[in-house]
N, CA, C and O atoms as a printed pandas DataFrame, in Angstrom:
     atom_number atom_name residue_name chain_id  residue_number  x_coord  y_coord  z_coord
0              1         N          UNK        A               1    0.836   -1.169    0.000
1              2        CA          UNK        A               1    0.000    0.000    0.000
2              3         C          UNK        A               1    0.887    1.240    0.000
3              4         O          UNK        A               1    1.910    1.228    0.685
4              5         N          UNK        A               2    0.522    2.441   -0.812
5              6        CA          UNK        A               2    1.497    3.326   -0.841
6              7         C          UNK        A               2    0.601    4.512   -0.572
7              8         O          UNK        A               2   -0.530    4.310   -1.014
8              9         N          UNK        A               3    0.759    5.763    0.052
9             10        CA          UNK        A               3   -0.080    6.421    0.093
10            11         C          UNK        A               3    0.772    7.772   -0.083
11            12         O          UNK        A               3    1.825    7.660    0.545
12            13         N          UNK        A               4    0.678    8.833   -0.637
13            14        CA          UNK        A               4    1.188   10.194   -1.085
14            15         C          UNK        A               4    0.957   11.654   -0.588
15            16         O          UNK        A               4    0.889   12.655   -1.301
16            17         N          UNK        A               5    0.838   11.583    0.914
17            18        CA          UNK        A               5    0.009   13.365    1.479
18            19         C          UNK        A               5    0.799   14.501    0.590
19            20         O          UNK        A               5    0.276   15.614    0.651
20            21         N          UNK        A               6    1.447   14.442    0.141
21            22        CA          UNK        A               6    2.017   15.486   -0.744
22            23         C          UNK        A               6    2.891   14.917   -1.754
23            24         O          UNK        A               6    3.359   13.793   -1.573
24            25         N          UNK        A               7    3.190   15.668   -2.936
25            26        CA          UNK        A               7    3.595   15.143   -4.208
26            27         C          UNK        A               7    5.383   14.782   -3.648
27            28         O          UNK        A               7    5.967   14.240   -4.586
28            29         N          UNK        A               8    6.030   14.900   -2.789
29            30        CA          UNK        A               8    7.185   14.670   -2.687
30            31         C          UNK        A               8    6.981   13.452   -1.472
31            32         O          UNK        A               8    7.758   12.501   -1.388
32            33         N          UNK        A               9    6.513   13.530   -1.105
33            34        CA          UNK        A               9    6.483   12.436    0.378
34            35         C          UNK        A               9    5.606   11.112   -0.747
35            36         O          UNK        A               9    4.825   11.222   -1.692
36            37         N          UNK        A              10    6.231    9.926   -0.038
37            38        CA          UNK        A              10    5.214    8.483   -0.032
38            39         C          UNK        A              10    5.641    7.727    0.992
39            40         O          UNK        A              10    6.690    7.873    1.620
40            41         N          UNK        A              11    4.741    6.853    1.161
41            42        CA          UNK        A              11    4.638    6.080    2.533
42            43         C          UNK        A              11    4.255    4.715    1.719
43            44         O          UNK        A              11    3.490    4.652    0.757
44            45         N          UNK        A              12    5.058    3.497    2.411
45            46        CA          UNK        A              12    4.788    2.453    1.588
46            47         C          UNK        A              12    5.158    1.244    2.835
47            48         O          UNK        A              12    6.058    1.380    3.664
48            49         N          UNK        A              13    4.163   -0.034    2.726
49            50        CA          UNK        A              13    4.335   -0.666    3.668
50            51         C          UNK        A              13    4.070   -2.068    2.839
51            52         O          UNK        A              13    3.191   -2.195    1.987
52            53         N          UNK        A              14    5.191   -3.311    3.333
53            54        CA          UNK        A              14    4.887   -4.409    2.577
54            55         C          UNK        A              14    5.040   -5.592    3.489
55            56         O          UNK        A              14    5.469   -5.187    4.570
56            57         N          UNK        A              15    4.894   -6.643    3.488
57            58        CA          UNK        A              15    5.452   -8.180    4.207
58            59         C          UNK        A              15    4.964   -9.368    3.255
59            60         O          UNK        A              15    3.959   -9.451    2.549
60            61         N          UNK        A              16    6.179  -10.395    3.510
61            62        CA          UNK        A              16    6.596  -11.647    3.195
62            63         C          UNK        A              16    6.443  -12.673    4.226
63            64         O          UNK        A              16    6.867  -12.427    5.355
64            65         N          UNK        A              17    5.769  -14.036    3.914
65            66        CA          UNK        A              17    5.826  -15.692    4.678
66            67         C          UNK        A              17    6.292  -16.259    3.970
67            68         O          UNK        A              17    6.047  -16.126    2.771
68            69         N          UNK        A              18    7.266  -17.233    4.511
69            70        CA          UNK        A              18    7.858  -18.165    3.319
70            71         C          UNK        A              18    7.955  -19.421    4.718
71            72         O          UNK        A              18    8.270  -19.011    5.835
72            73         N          UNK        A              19    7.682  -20.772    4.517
73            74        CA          UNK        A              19    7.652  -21.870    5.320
74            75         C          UNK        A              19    8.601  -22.910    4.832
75            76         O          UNK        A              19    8.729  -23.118    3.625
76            77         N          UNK        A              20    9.118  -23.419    5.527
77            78        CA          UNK        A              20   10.481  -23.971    4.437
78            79         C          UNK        A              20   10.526  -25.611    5.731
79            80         O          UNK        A              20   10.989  -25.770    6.861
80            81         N          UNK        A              21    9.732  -26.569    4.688
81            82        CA          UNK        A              21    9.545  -27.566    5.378
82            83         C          UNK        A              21   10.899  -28.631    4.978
83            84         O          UNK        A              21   11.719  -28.985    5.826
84            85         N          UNK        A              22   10.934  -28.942    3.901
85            86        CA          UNK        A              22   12.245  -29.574    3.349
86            87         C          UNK        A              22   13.349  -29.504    3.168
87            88         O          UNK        A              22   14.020  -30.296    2.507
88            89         N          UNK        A              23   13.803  -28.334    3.848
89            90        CA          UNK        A              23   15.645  -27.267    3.895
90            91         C          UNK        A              23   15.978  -27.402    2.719
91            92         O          UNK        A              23   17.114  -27.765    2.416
92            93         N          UNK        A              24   15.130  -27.159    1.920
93            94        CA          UNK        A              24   15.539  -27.007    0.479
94            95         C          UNK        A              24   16.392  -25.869   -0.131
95            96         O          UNK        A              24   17.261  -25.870   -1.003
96            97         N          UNK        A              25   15.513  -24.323    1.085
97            98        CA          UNK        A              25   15.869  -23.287    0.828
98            99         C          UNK        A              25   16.845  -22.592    1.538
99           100         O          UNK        A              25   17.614  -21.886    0.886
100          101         N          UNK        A              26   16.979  -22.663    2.906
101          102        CA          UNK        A              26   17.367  -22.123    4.058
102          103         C          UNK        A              26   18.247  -23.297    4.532
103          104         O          UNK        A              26   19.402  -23.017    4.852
104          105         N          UNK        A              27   17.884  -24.436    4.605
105          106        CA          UNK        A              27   18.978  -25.429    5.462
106          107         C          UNK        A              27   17.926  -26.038    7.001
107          108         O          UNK        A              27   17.933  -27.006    7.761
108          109         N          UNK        A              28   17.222  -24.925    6.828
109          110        CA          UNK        A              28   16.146  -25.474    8.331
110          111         C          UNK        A              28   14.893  -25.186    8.347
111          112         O          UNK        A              28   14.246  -24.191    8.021
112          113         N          UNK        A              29   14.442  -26.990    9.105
113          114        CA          UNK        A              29   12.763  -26.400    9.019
114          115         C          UNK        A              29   12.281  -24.878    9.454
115          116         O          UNK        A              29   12.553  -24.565   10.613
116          117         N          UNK        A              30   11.854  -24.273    8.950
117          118        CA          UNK        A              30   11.199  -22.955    9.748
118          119         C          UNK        A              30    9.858  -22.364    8.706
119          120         O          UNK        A              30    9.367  -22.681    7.623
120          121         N          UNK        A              31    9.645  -21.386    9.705
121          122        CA          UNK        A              31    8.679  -19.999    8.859
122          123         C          UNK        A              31    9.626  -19.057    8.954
123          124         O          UNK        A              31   10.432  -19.078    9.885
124          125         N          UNK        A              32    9.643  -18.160    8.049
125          126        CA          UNK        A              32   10.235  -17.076    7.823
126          127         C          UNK        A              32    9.029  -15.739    7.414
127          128         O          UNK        A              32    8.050  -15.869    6.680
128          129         N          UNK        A              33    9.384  -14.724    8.001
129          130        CA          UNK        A              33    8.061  -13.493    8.108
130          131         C          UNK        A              33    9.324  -12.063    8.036
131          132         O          UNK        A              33   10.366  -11.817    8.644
132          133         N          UNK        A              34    8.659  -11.487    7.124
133          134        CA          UNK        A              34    9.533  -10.023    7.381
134          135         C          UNK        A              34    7.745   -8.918    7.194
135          136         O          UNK        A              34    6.572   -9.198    6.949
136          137         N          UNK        A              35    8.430   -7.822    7.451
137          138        CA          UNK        A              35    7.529   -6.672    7.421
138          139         C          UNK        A              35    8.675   -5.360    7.172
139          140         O          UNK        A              35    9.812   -5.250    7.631
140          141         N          UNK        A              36    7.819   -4.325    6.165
141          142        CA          UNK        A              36    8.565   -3.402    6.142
142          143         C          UNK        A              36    7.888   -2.021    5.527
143          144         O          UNK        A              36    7.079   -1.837    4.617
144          145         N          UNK        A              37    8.721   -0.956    6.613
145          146        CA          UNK        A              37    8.225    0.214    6.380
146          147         C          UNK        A              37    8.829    1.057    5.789
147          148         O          UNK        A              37    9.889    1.357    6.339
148          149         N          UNK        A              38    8.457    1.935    4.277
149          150        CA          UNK        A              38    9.382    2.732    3.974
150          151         C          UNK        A              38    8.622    4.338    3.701
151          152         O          UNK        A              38    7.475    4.643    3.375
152          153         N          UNK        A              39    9.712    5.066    3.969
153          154        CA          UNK        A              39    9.039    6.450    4.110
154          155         C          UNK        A              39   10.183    6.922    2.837
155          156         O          UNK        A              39   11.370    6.597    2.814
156          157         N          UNK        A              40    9.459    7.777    1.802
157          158        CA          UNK        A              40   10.199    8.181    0.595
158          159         C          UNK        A              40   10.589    9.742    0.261
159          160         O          UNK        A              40    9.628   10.471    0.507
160          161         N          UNK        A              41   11.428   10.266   -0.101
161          162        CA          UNK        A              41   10.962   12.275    0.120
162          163         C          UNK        A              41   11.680   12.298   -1.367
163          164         O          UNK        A              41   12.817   11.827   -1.333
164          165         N          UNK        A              42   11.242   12.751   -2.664
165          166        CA          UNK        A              42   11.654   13.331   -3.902
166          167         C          UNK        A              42   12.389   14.767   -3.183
167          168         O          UNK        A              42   11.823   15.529   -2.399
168          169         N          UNK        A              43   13.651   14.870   -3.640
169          170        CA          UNK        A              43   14.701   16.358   -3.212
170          171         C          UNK        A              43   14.672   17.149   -4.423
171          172         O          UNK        A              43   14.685   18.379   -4.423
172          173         N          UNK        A              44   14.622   16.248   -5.698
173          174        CA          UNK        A              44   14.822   17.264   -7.201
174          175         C          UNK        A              44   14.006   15.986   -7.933
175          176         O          UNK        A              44   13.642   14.961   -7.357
176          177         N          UNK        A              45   13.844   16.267   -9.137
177          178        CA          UNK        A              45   13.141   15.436  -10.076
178          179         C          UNK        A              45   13.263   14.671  -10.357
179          180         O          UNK        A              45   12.356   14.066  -10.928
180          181         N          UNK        A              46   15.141   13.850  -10.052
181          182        CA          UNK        A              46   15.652   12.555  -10.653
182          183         C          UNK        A              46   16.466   12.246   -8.614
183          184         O          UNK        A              46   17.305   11.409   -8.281
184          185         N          UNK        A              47   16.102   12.783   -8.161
185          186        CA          UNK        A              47   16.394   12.421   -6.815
186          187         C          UNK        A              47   16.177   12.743   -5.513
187          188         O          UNK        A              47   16.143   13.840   -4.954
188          189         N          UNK        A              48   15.983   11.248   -4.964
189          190        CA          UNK        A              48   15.207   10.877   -3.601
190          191         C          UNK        A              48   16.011   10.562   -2.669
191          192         O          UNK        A              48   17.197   10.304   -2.876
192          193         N          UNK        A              49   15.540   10.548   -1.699
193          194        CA          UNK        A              49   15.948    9.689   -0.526
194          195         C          UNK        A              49   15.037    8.172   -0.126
195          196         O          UNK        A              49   14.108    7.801   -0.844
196          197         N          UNK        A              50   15.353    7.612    0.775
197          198        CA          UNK        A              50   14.123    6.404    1.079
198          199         C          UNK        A              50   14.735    6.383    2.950
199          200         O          UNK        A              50   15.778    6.780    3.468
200          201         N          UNK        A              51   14.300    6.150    3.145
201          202        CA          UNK        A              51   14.367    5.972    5.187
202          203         C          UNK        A              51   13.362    4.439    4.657
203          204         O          UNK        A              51   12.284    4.326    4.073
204          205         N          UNK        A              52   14.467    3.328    5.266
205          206        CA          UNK        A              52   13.648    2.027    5.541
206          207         C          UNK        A              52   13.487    0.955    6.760
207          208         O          UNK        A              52   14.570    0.657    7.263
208          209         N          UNK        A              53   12.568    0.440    7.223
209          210        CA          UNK        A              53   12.631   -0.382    8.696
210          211         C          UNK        A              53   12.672   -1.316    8.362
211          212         O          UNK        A              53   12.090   -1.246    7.280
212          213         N          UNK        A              54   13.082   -2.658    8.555
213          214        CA          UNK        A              54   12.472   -3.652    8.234
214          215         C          UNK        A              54   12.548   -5.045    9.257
215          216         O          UNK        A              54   13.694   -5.486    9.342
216          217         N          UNK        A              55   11.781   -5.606    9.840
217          218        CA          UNK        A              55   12.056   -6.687   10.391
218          219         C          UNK        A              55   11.678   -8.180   10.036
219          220         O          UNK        A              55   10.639   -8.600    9.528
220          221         N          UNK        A              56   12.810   -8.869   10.445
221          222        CA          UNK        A              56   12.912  -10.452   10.008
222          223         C          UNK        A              56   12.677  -10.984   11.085
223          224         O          UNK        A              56   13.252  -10.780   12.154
224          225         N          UNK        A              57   11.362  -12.071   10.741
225          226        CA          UNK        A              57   11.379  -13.120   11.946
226          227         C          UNK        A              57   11.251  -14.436   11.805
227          228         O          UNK        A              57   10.441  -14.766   10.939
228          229         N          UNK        A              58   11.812  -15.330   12.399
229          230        CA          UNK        A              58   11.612  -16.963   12.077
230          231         C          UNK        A              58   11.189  -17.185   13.354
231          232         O          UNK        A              58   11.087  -16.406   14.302
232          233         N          UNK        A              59   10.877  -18.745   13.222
233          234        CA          UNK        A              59   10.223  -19.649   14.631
234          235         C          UNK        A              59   11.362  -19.767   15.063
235          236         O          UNK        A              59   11.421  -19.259   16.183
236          237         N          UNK        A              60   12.949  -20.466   14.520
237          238        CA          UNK        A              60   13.858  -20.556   14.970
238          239         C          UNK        A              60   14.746  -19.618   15.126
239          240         O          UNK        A              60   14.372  -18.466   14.905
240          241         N          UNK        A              61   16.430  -19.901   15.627
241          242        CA          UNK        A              61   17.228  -19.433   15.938
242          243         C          UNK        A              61   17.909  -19.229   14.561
243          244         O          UNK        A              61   18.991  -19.812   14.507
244          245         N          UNK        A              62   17.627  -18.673   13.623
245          246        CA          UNK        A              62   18.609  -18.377   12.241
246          247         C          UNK        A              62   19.099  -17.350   11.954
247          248         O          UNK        A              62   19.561  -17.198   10.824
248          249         N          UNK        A              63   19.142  -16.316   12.923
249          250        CA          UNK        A              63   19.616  -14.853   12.168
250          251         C          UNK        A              63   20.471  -14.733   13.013
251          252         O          UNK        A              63   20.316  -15.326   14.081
252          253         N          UNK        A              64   21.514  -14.008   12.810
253          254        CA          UNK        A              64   22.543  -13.993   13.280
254          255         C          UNK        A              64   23.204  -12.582   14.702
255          256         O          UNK        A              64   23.506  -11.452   14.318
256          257         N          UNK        A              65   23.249  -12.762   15.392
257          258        CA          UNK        A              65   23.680  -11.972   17.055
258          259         C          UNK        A              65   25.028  -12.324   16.922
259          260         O          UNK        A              65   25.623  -13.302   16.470
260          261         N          UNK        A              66   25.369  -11.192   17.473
261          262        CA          UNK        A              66   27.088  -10.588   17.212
262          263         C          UNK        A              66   27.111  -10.975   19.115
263          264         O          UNK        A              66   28.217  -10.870   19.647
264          265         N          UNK        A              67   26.098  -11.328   19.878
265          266        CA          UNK        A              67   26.142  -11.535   21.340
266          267         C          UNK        A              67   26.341  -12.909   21.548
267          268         O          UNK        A              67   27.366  -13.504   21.881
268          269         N          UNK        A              68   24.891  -13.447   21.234
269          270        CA          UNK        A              68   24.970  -14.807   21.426
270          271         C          UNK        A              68   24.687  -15.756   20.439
271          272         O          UNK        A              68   23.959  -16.726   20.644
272          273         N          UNK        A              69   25.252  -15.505   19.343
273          274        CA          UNK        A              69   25.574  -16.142   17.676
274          275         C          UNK        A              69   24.240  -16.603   17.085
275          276         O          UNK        A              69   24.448  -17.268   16.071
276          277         N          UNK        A              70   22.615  -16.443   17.449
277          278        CA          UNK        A              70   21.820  -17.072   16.641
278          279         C          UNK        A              70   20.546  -16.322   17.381
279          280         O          UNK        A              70   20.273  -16.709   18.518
280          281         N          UNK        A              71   19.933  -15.507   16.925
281          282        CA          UNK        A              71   18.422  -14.828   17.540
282          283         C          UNK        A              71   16.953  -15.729   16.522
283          284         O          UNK        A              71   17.154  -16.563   15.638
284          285         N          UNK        A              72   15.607  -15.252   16.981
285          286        CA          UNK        A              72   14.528  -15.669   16.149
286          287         C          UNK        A              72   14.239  -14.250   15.385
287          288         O          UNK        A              72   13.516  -14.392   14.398
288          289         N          UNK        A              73   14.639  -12.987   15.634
289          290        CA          UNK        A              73   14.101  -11.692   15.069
290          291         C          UNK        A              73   15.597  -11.031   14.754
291          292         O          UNK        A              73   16.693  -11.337   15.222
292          293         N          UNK        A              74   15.189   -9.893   13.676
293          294        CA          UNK        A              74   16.430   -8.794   13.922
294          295         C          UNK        A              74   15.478   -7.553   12.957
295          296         O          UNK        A              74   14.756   -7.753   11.980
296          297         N          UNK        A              75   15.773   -6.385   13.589
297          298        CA          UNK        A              75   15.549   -4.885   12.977
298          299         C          UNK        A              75   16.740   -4.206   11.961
299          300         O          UNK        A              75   17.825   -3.719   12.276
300          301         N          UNK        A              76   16.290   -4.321   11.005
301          302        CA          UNK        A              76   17.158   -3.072   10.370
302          303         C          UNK        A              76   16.585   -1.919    9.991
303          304         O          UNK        A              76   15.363   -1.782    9.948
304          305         N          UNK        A              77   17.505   -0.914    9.658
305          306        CA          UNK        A              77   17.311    0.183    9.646
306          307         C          UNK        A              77   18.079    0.889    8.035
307          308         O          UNK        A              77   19.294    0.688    8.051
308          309         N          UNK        A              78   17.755    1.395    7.148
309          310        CA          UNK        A              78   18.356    1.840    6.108
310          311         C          UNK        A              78   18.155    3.238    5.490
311          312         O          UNK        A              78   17.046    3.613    5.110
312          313         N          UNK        A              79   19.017    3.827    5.424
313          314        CA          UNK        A              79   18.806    5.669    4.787
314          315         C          UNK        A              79   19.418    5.533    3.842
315          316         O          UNK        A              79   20.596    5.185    3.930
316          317         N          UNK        A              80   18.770    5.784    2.525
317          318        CA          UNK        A              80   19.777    5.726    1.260
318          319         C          UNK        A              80   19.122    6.905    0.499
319          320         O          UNK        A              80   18.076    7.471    0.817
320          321         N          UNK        A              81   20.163    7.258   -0.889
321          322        CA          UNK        A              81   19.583    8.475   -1.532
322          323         C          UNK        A              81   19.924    7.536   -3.120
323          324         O          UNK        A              81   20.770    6.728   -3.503
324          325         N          UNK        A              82   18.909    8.104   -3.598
325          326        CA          UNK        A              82   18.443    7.519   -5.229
326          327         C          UNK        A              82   18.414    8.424   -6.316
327          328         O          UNK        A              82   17.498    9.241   -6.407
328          329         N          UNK        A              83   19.605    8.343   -7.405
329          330        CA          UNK        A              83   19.706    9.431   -8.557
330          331         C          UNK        A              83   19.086    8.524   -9.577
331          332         O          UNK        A              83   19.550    7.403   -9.784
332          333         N          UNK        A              84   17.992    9.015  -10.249
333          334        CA          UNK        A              84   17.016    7.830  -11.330
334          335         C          UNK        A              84   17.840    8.575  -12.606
335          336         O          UNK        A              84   17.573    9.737  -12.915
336          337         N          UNK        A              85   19.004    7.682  -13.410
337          338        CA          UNK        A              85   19.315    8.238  -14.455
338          339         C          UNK        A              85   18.656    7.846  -15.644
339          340         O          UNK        A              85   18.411    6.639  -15.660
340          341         N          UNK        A              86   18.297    8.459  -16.622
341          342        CA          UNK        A              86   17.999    8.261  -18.119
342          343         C          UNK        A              86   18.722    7.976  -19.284
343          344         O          UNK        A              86   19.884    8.380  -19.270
344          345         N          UNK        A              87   18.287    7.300  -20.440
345          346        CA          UNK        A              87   18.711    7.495  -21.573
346          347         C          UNK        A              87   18.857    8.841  -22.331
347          348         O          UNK        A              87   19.732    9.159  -23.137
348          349         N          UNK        A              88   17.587    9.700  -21.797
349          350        CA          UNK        A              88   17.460   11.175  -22.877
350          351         C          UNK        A              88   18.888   12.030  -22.241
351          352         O          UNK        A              88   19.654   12.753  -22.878
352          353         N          UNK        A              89   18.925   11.760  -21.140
353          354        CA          UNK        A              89   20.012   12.502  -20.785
354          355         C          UNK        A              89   21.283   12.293  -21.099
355          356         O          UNK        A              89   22.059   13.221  -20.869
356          357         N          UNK        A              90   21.730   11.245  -21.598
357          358        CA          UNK        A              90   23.049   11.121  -22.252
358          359         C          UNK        A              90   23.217   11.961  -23.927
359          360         O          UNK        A              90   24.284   12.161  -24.507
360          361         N          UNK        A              91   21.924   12.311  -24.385
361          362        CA          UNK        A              91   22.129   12.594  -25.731
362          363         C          UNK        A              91   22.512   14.659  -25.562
363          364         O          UNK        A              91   22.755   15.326  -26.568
């Protein structure tokens, strides 16, 4: 869902299940669930920023802790800036 209160701002929210019975994909039985929030701001016409949240969760211990080497959740956090280049502009 994306929603736009003003022509430079968007707001966009998404999530993923994936169940992985046969370690076909991952290596271990689990569910896997993320969710994610992104907030967008246009600065000039060919460039943005994005501010993103996102969290990963399994039933098990698969993501990785720099504490105690294996959690069921983890948060990230991402600020990036986006130059959308063109073809017309090379000519």
């Amino acid at each position: 869902m994306t929603d736009a209160p003003k022509e430079k701002w968007a707001l966009a929210t998404g999530g993923e299940e994936f169940s992985e019975n046969e370690c076909n994909g991952t290596g271990q039985t689990q569910k896997l669930s993320e969710f994610t929030f992104s907030l967008q701001r246009m600065l000039a016409s060919k460039l943005m920023t994005r501010l993103q949240f996102r969290r990963d969760m399994s039933d098990q211990n698969v993501l990785p802790d720099h504490i105690s080497g294996l959690k069921d959740s983890q948060n990230t956090v991402t600020l990036g800036m986006v130059y959308a280049f063109s073809s017309a502009d090379a000519k």
